[in-house]
C-alpha positions in Angstrom: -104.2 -12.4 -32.5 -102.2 -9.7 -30.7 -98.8 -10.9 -29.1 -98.6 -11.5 -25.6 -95.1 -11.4 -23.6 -94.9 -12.1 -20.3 -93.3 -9.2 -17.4 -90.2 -10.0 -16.4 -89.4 -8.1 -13.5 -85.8 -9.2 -12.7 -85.0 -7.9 -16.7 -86.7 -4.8 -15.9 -85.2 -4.3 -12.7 -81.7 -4.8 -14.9 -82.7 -2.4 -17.7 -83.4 0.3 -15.6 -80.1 0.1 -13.5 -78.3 0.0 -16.3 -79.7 2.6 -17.6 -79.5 4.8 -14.6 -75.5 4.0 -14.7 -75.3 4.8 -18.3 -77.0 8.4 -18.0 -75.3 9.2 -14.4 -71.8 8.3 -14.7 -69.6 10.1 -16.8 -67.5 9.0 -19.6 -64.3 9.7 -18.4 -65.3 7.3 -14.9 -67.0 4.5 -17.1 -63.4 4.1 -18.1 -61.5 4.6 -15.5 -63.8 1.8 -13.8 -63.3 -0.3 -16.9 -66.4 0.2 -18.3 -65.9 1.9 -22.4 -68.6 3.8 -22.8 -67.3 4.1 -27.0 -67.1 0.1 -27.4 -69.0 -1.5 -25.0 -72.7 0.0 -25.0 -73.5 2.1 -28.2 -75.7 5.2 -27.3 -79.4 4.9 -28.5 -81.9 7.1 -29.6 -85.7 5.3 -29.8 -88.4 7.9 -32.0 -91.9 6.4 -31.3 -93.7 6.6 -34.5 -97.7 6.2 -35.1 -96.7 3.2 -37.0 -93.4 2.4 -36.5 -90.5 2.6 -34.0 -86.7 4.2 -35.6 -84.2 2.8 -33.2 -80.7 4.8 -34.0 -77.4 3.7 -32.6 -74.4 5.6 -32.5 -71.8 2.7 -33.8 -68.8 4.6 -35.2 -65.9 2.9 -37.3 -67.5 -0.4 -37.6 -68.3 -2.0 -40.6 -72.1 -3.7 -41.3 -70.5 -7.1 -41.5 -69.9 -6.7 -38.1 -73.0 -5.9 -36.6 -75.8 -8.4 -35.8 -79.2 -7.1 -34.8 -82.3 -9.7 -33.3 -85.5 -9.1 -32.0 -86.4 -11.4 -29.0 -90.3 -10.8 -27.5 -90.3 -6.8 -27.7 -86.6 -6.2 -27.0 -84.1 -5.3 -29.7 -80.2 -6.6 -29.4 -77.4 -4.7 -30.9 -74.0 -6.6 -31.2 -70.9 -6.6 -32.9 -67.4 -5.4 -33.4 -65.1 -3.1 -34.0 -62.1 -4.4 -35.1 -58.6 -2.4 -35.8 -57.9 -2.0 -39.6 -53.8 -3.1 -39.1 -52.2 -3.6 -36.3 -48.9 -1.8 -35.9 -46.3 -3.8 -33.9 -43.8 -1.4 -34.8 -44.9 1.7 -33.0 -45.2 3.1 -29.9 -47.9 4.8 -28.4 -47.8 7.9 -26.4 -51.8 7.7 -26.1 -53.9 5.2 -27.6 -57.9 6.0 -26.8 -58.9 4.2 -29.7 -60.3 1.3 -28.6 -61.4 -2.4 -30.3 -63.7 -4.6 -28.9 -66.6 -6.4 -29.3 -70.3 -4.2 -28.2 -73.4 -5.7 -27.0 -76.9 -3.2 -26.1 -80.2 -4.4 -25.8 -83.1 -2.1 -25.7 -86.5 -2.5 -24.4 -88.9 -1.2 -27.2 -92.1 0.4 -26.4 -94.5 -1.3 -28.3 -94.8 -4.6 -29.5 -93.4 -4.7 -33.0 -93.3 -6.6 -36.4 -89.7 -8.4 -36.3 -90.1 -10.1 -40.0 -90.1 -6.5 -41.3 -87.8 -4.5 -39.5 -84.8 -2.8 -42.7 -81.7 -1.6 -40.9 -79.5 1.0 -43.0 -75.7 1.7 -41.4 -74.3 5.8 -42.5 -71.8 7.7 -41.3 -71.2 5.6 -37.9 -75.1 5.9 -36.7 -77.2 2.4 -37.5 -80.9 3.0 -37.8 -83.2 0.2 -36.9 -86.7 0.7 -38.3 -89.8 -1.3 -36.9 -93.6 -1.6 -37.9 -95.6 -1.7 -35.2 -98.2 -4.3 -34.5 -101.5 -3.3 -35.5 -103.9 -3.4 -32.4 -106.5 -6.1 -32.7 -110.1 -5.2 -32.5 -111.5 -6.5 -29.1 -114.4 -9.6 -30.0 -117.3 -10.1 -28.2 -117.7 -13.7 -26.6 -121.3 -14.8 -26.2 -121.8 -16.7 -23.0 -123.7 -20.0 -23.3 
């Protein structure tokens, strides 16, 4: 039985503004308006396989323990946090960029996919989120009586 979600168009409507912010408003802005572009959405690459979908998300500095990833009716959620190795009470910053906080992106995946198999592998600061597609079902003729 193929999986059937139902169009939301208010979550749709959100995706894609969010999205047109993200891509149109430069980094140096996003902060200036309060809005880290480092902590609080990771960037996301999505490779559309025959098979599967790779999902790759740029999450420098933080450890896998921190990171939580779900599947919820064709939409993958990335969240977790990046947390400051010691705190230093004693110094004082002339310029502190590097920020902690907690990060939260969810990404609309193209196909519907097979959540119970999806392996996730964290290197170098860039989590990749691999998915197996659901196989089509074959359509089935239904006799009228």
């Amino acid at each position: 039985m193929a999986n059937v979600s139902l169009w939301d168009p208010m979550n749709s409507m959100k995706n894609d503004v969010e999205r047109m912010f993200s891509e149109f408003i430069p980094s140096s802005m996003k902060r200036f308006w309060g809005m880290n572009p480092g902590i609080g959405e990771p960037a996301v690459d999505i490779i559309e396989k025959d098979d599967s979908i790779i999902v790759k998300a740029s999450v420098p500095g933080v450890n896998k323990e921190d990171v939580k990833l779900e599947v919820h009716e064709n939409v993958l959620i990335i969240k977790g946090e990046h947390k400051e190795e010691k705190e230093e009470k004693k110094e004082d910053y002339y310029r502190k960029e590097i920020q902690v906080g907690s990060f939260y992106r969810s990404v609309e995946l193209p196909s519907d996919v097979e959540s119970e198999s999806a392996e996730a592998t964290l290197k170098d600061g860039i989590l990749e989120i691999a998915l197996k597609k659901v196989k089509p079902t074959k359509p089935i003729k239904i006799e009228i009586k």
